[in-house]
MARBA-3410 file (N, C-alpha, C, O; in Angstrom, 1 decimal):
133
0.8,-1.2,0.0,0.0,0.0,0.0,0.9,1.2,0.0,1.8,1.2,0.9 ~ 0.8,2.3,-0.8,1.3,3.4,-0.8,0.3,5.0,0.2,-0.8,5.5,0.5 ~ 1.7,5.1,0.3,1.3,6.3,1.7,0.1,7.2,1.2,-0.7,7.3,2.1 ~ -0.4,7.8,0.0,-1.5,8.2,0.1,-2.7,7.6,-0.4,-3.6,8.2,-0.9 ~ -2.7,6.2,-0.2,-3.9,5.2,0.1,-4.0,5.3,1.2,-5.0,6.0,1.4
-3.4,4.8,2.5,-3.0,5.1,3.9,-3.7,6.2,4.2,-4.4,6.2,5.2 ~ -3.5,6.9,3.8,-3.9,8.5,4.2,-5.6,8.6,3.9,-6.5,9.2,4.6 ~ -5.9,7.8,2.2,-7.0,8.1,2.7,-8.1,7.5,3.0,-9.2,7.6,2.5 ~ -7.6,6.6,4.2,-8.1,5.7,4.3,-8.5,6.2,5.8,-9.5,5.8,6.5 ~ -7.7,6.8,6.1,-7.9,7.9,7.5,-8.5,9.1,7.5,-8.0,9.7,6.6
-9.6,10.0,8.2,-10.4,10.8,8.0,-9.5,11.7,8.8,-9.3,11.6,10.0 ~ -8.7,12.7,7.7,-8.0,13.6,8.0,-9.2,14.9,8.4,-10.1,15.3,7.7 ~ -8.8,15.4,9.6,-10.0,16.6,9.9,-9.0,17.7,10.0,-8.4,17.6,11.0 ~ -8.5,19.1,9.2,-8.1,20.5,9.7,-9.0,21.2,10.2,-10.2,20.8,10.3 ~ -8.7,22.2,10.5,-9.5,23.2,11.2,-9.2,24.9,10.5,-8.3,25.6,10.9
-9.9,25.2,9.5,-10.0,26.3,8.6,-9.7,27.4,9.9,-10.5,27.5,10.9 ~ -8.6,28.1,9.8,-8.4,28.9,10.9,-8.6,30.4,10.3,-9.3,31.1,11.0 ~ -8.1,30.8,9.2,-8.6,32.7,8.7,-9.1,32.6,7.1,-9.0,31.6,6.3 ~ -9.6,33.4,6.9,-9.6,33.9,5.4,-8.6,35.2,5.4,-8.6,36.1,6.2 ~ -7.8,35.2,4.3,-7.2,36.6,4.5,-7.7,37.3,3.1,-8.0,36.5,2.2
-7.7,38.5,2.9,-8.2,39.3,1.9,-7.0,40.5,2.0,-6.5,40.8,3.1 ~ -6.7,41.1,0.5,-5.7,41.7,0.2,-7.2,43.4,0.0,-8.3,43.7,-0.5 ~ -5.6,44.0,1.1,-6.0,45.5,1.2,-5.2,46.4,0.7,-4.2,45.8,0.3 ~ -5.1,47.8,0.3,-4.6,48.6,0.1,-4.7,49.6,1.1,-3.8,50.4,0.8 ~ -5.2,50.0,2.1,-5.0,50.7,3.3,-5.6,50.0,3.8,-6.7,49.6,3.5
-4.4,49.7,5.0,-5.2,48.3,6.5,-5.8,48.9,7.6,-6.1,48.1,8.5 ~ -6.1,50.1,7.6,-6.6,51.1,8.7,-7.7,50.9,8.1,-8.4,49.8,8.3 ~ -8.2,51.9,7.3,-9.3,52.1,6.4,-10.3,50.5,5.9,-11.5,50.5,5.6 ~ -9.5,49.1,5.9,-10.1,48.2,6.1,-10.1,47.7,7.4,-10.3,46.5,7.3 ~ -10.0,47.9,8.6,-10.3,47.4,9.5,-11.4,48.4,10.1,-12.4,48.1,10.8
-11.1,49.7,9.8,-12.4,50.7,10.5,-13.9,49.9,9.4,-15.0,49.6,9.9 ~ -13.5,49.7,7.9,-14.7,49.3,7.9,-15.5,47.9,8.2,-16.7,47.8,8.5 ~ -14.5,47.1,8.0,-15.2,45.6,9.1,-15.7,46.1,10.0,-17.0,45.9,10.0 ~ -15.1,46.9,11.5,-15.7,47.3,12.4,-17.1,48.1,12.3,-18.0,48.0,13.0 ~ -17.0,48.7,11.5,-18.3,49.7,11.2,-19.2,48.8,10.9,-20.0,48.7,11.8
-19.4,48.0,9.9,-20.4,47.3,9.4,-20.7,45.7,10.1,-21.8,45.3,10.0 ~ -19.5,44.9,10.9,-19.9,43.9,11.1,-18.9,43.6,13.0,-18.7,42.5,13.6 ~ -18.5,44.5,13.2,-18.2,44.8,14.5,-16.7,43.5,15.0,-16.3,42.8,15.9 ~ -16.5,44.0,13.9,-15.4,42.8,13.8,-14.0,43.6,14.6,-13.8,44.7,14.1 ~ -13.3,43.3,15.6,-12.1,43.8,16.1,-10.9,43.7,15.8,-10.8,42.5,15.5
-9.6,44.1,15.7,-8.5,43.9,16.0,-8.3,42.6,17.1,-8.8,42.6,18.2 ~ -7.3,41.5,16.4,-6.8,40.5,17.5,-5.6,40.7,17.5,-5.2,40.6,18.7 ~ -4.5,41.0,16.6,-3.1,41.3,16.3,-2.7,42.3,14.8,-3.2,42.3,13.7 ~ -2.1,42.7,15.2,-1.2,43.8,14.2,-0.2,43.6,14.1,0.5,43.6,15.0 ~ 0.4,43.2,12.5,1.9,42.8,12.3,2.5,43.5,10.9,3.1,43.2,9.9
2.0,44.5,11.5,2.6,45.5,10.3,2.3,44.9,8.8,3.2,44.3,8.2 ~ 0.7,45.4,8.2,0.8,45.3,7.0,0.1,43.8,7.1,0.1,43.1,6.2 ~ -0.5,43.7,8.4,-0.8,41.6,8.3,-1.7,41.9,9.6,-0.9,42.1,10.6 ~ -3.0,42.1,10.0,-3.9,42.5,10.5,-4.9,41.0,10.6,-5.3,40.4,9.6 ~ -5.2,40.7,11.9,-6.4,39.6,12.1,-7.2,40.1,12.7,-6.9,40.9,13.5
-8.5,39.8,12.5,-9.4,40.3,13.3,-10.6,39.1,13.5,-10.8,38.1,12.9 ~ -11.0,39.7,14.6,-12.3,38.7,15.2,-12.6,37.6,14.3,-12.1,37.8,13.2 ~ -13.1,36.4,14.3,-14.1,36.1,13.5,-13.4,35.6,12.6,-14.2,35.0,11.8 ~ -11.7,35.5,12.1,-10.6,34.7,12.0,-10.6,35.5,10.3,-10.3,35.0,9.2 ~ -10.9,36.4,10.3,-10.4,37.3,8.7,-9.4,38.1,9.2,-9.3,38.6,10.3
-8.5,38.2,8.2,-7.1,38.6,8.2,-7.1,39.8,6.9,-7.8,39.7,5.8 ~ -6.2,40.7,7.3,-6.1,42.1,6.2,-4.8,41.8,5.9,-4.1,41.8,6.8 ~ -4.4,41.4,4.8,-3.2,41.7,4.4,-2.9,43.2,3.3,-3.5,43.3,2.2 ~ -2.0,44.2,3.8,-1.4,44.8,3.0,-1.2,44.5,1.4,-0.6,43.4,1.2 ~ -1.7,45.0,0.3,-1.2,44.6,-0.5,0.1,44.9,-1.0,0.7,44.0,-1.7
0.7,46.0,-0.8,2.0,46.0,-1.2,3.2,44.5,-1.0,4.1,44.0,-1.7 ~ 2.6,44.2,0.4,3.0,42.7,0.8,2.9,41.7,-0.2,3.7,40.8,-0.7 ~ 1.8,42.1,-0.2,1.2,40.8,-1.1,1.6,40.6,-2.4,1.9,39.5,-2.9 ~ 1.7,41.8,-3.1,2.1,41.6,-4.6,3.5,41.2,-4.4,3.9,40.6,-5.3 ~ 4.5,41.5,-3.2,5.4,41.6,-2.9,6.5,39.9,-2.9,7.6,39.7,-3.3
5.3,39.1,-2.3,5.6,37.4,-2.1,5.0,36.9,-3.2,5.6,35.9,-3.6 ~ 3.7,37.3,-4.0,3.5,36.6,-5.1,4.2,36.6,-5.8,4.9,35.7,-6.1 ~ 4.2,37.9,-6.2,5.2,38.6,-7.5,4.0,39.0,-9.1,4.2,39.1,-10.3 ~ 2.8,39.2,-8.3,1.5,38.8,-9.2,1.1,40.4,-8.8,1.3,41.2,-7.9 ~ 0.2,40.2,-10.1,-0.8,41.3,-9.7,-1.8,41.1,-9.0,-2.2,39.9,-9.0
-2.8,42.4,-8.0,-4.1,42.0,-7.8,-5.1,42.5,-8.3,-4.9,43.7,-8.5 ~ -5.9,42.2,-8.5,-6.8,41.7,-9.6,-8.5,42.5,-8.3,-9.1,41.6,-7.7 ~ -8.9,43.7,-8.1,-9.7,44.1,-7.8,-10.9,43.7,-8.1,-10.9,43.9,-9.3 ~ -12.7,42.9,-7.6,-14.2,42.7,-8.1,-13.5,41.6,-8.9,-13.8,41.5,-10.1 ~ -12.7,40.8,-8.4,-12.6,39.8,-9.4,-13.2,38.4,-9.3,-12.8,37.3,-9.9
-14.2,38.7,-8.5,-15.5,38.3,-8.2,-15.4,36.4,-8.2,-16.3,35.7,-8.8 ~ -14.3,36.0,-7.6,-13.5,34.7,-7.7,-14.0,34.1,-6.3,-13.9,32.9,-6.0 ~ -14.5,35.3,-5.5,-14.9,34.6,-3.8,-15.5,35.5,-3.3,-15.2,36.6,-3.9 ~ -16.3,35.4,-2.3,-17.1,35.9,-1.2,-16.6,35.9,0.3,-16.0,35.0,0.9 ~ -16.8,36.7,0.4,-17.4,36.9,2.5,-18.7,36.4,2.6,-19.3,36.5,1.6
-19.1,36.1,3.4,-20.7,36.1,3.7,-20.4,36.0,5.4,-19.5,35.5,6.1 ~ -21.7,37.0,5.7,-21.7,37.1,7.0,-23.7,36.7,6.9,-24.2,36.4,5.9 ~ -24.3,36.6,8.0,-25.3,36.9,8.4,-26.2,37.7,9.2,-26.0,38.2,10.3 ~ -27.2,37.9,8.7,-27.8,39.2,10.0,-29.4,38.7,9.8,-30.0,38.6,8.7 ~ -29.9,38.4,10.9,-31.4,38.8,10.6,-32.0,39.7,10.9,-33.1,39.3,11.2
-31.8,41.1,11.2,-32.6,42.2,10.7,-31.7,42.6,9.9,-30.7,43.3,10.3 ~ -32.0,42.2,8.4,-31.2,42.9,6.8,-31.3,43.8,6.9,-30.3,44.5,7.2 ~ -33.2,44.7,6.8,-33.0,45.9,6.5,-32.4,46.9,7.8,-31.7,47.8,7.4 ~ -32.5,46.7,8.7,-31.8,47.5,9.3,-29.9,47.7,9.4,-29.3,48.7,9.8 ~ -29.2,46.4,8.8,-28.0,46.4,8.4,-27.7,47.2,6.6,-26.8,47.9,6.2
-29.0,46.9,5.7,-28.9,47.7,4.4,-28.6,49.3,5.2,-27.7,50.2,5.1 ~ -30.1,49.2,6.0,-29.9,51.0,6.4,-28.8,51.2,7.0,-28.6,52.5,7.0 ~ -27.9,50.6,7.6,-26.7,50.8,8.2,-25.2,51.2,7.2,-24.4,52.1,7.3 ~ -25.4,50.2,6.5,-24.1,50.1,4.8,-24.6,51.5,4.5,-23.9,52.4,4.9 ~ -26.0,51.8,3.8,-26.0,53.3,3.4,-25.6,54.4,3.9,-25.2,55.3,3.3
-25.9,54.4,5.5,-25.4,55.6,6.2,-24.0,55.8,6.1,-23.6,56.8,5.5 ~ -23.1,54.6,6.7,-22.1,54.7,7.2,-20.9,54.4,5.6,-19.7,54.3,5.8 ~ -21.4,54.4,4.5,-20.5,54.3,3.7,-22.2,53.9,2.1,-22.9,53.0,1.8 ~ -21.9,55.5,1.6,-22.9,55.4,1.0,-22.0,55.5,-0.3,-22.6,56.4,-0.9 ~ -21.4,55.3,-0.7,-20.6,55.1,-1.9,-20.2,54.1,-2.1,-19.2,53.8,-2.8
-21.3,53.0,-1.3,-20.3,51.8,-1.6,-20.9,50.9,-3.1,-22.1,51.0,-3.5 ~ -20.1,50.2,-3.6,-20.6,50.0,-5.4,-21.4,48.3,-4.7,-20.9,47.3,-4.3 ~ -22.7,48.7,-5.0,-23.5,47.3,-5.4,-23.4,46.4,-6.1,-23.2,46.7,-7.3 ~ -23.5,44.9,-5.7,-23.4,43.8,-6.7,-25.2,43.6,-7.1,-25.9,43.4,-8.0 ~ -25.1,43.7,-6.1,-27.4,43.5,-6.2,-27.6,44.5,-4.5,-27.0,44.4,-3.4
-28.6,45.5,-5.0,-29.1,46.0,-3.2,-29.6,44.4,-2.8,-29.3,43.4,-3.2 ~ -30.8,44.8,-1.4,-31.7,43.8,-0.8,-32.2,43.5,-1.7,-32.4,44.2,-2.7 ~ -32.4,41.9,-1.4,-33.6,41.5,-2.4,-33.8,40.0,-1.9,-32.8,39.5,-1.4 ~ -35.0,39.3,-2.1,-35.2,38.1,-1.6,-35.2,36.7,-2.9,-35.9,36.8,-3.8 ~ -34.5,35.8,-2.9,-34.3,34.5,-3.5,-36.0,34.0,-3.6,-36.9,34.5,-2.9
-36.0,33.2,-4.4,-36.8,32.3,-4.7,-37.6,31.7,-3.3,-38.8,31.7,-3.0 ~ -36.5,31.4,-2.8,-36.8,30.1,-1.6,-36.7,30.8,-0.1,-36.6,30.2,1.0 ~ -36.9,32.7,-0.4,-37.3,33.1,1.0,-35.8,33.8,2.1,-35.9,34.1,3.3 ~ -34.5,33.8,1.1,-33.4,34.6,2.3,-33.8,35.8,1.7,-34.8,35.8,0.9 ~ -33.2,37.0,2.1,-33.1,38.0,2.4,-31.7,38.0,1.6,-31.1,37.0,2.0
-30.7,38.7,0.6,-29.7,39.2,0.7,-29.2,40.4,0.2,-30.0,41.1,-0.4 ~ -27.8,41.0,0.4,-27.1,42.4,-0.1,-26.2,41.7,-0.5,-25.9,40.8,0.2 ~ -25.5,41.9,-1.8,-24.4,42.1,-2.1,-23.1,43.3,-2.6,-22.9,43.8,-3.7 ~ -22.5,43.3,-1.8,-21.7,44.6,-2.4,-20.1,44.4,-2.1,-19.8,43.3,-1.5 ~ -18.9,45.2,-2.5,-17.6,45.5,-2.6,-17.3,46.1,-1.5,-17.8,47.1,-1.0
-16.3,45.3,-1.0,-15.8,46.8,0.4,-14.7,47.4,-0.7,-14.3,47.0,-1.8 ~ -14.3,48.5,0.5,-13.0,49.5,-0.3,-11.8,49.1,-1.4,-11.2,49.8,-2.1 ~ -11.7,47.8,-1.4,-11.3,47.0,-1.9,-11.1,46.2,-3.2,-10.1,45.8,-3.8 ~ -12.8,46.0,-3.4,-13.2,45.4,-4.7,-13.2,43.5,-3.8,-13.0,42.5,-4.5 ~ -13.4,43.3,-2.3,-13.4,41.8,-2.1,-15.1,41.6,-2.0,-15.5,42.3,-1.1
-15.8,41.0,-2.5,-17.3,40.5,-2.8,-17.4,40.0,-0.8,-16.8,39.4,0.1 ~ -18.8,41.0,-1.1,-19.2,40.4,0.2,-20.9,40.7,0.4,-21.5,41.7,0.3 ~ -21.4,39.4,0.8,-22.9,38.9,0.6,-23.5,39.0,2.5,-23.1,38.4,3.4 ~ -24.5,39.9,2.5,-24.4,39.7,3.9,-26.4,39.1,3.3,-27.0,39.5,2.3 ~ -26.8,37.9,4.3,-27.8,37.2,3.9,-28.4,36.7,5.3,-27.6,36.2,6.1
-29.8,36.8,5.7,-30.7,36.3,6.7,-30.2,34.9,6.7,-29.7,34.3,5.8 ~ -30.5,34.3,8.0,-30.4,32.9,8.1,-30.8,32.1,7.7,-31.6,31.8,8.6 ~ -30.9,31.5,6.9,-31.3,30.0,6.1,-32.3,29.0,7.0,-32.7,27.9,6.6
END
């Protein structure tokens, strides 16, 4: 038997620890996580930012820096999704507190009865905030 038969033959379990998302000002993305979904500072590493809730800001200068790549802004390749069940009062929230922000779809309800927003933070990273299922 070869080692990755062995392997899967065993129910390997990880434990998904952050998502990180590439920023261009890590201030300016951490005030707005906070603003909109009350997410905090856990550690600051200059340019490499975690916050609550296990999302991570990376700097992009960083970033392009270890790739050696470009980034690629609404490149609409992944999501955030958070949840809220009072939507409209978090829609009315996004408008106040950052009314320039670019829509993928305002509120609106699915077929089968969620509630969702989708929109861009400062960024261009896709983010779907949707009622509970």
């Amino acid at each position: 038997m070869r080692g990755w038969e062995l392997l899967s033959e065993r129910t390997i379990k990880m434990k998904l620890k952050n998502v990180l998302i590439v920023v261009k000002d890590i201030e300016r993305s951490r005030q707005f996580y906070h603003d909109l979904f009350g997410l905090e500072m856990v550690l600051d590493n200059d340019g490499n930012m975690i916050l609550t809730e296990g999302l991570v800001l990376q700097e992009e200068k960083y970033w392009t820096k270890f790739l050696g790549r470009e980034i690629v802004p609404e490149n609409n390749a992944s999501e955030l999704y958070f949840e809220e069940s009072n939507i409209e009062e978090f829609a009315a929230k996004l408008e106040k507190y950052y009314p320039k922000v670019k829509y993928v779809n305002r509120l609106m309800t699915h077929s089968w009865g969620q509630k969702v927003i989708r929109f861009y933070d400062p960024d261009g990273n896709l983010i779907e905030v949707g009622t509970p299922v």
